[in-house]
Structure formats: structure tokens, C-alpha cells
N, C-alpha and C positions, 0 to 999 in steps of 0.2 A: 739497551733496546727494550720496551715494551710491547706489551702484547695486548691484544683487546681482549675483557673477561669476556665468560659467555652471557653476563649480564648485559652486557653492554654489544655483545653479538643480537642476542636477542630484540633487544630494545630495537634492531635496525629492521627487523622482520615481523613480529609481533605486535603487532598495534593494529588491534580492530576497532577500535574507536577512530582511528584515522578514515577507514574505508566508510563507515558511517558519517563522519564527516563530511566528504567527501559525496557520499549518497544523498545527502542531506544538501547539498548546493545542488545537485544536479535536478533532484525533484522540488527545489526550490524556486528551480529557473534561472540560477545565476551562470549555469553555463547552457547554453543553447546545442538544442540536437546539430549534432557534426562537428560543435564545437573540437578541435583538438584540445587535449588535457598533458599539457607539456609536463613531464616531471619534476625539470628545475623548476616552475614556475607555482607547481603546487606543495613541493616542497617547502619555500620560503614562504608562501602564502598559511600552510598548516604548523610551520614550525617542526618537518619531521625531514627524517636523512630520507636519502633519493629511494635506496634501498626499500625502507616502509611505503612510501608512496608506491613503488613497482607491485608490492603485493598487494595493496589496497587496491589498483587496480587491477590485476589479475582477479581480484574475488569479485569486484563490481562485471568484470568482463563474463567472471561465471553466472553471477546475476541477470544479464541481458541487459546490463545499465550501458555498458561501455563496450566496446570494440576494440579487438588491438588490429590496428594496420603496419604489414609487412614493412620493416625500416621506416616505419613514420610515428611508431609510437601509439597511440591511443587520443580516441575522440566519441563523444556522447554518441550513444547507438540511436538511432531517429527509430520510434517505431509507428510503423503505417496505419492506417487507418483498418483495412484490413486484418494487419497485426493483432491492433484492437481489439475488433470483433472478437475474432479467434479466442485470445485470452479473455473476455468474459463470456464467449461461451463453455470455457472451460470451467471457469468459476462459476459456474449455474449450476454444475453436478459440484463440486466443493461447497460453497456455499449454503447449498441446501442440503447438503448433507449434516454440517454444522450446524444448522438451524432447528433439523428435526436431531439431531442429538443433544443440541440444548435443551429443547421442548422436552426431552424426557430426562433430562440432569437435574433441570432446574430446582431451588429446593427455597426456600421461605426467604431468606436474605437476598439471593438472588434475582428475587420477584423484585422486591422493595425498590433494589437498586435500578432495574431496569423500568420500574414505571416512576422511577425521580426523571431516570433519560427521556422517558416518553415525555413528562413534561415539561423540560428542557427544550428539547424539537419542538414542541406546540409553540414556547414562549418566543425559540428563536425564529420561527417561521412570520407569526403572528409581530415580530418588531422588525420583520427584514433584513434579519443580522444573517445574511447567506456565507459570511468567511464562520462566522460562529455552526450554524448551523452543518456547514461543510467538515468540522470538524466534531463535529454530535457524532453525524453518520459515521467516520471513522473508529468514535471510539464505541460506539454500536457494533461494526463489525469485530473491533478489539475482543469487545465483550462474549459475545456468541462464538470466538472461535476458543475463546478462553472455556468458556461453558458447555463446549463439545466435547474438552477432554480429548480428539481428535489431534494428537500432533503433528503426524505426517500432512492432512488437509490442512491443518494449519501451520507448514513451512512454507507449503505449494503455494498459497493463499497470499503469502507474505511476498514472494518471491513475484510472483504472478502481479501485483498490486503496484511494485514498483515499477514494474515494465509498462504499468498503463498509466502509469501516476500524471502523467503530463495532459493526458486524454480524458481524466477523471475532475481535472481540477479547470478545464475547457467545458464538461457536461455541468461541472456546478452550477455557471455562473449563465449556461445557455437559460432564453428566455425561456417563461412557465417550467421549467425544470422543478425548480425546489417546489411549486405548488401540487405538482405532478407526486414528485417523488416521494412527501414528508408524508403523504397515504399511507404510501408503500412499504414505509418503514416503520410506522407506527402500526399497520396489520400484523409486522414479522414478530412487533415486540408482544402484540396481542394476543399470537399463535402460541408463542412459548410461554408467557404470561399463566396462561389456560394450561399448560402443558400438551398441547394439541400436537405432536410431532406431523399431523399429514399435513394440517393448516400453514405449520408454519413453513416447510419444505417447500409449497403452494406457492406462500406467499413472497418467498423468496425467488423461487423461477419467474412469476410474475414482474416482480420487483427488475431481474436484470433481464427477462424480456424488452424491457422499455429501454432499457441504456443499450442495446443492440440496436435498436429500431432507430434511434437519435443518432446512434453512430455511423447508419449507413444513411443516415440523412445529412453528415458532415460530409460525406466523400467527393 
């Protein structure tokens, strides 16, 4: 009779690459809000024992990605428009918090980097590359929460972003949007640029002032 090592215990549990995965289809769009997320089914689809999928979604369910429903298993958590709101006006005190602790982090290499970005967004704006430039913005906020040194705001930030991802990547593509927004984020880069911590703080409640304003205009 064998027995299973604990390597291979582990191996049934331990796989946060799965739950990433797994987060990565969901904010992809490949399962749809309420979708159910059947175990077997994403088992064989990721190539992992039942086991790792249960916890991959137990951590997406801590996430606010997924839902578990009483004896029915688990299905994508739909977040309201409402909901929305809510978590970016939560991200308007985070956000600007990281921005005015960039603004005073910031240090010679850092500038450099971030006005390549600025002209990255000018050139993808100015070609109409909006999947391109939707993903400028992203690694903009990557950058600034990186630059805040802020780790706790930037868990909340990460966590908070996925719940609205579906709602985010809806405001991209909404008309004048990107003509709107690509201001707004070349101000934030300007504010920290300069090292101006109140500017850039500003420029950033500004900046998600506007994606409120759009979001209760989808409702």
C-alpha cells in the first residue's frame, strides 16, 4: 500500500498560479458574471486536481471575484454598477495617496521612466490604439503604486481593481473617454514629475472624479 508524500499532498493545495489563472479568465471575460465555475470542468480545463481548484477558488471568493453558493458550488460574482461606484470612491483616498507619496519618492531614474510612459500615452492616444493605451493606464498605476512604497494601499488597490475590472475595461472603450482621460493622466504624471505631492494627489481625485461621473451615467 502506498501512501501519498507530502510533496505531492501539497501539490493538491498549493498552486497559486492556478487561482491566477483562473482570475485571469475571469477578468478576461471568458467566463461571464453568474457564470458557474464547475470544479470538474476547470480542473481538466487548467490541468490541476479538484482539490487545487477548491482553493483557488476559495482565494478568488476572498477576492470578491467569485461567490460560493450553498450546495451549488461556485459562480463569477456580477458586481453592480453601484458596487462600482463604491470601490472607486474608495480608490480616490488610495490612489491619491500613492500619488502624493510618489510625488515625494520620486528620484532621477524614475522621472526618466515615467515621462517614456507619458510619451507612450501621447503616441497611443494620437494612433487610436485604445486596447494599447488601456494598458499604458494600467501599468501607470502599476508604476505609482510601486513608487509609493505604500504596501498595504497597494494590496487594497490590487484587490479593489479586480472587483471593478469588468467595469474598467466597459469605461475604456466608452465614447470620448480616452480623449477625456489621456489629460488626466498625463497631469498625474506631471504632478509627480515636478515632485509636487499636493498636484499630484489633485490630479488624481480629479482624474477618478470623472470615472464616477461615467459610472452613474451607465446605470
Amino acid at each position: 500500500m502506498t501512501f501519498p508524500s507530502v510533496t505531492d499532498e501539497a501539490d493538491q493545495t498549493a498552486r497559486p498560479e492556478l487561482a491566477a489563472q483562473i482570475r485571469d479568465a475571469i477578468l478576461g471575460g471568458e467566463f461571464a458574471p453568474h457564470q458557474r465555475l464547475i470544479e470538474a470542468d476547470l480542473s481538466e480545463r487548467f490541468a490541476a486536481p479538484r482539490a487545487a481548484v477548491r482553493t483557488a477558488l476559495l482565494t478568488l471568493a476572498g477576492e470578491g471575484l467569485v461567490e460560493r453558493l450553498p450546495n451549488r458550488g461556485a459562480r463569477v460574482r456580477a458586481i453592480t454598477v453601484d458596487e462600482a461606484v463604491e470601490i472607486v470612491e474608495v480608490r480616490m483616498g488610495l490612489e491619491s495617496l500613492c500619488a502624493r507619496k510618489a510625488a515625494e519618492r520620486v528620484d532621477d531614474d524614475d522621472i526618466e521612466g515615467l515621462r517614456v510612459l507619458r510619451s507612450d500615452i501621447e503616441r497611443a492616444i494620437a494612433g487610436g490604439d485604445l486596447v494599447g493605451y488601456s494598458g499604458l493606464n494600467q501599468e501607470l498605476d502599476r508604476r505609482l503604486r510601486e513608487l509609493s512604497g505604500h504596501a498595504t494601499a497597494s494590496q487594497l488597490l490590487e484587490r479593489l481593481r479586480a472587483q471593478s475590472a469588468r467595469h474598467q475595461f466597459r469605461l475604456a472603450f466608452h465614447p470620448g473617454r480616452a480623449a477625456q482621460s489621456a489629460p488626466e493622466h498625463i497631469a498625474i504624471i506631471d504632478a509627480v514629475v515636478a515632485r509636487d505631492p499636493d498636484a499630484a494627489e489633485a490630479a488624481t481625485r480629479q482624474h477618478l472624479a470623472g470615472i464616477v461621473d461615467i459610472l452613474r451615467s451607465l446605470d
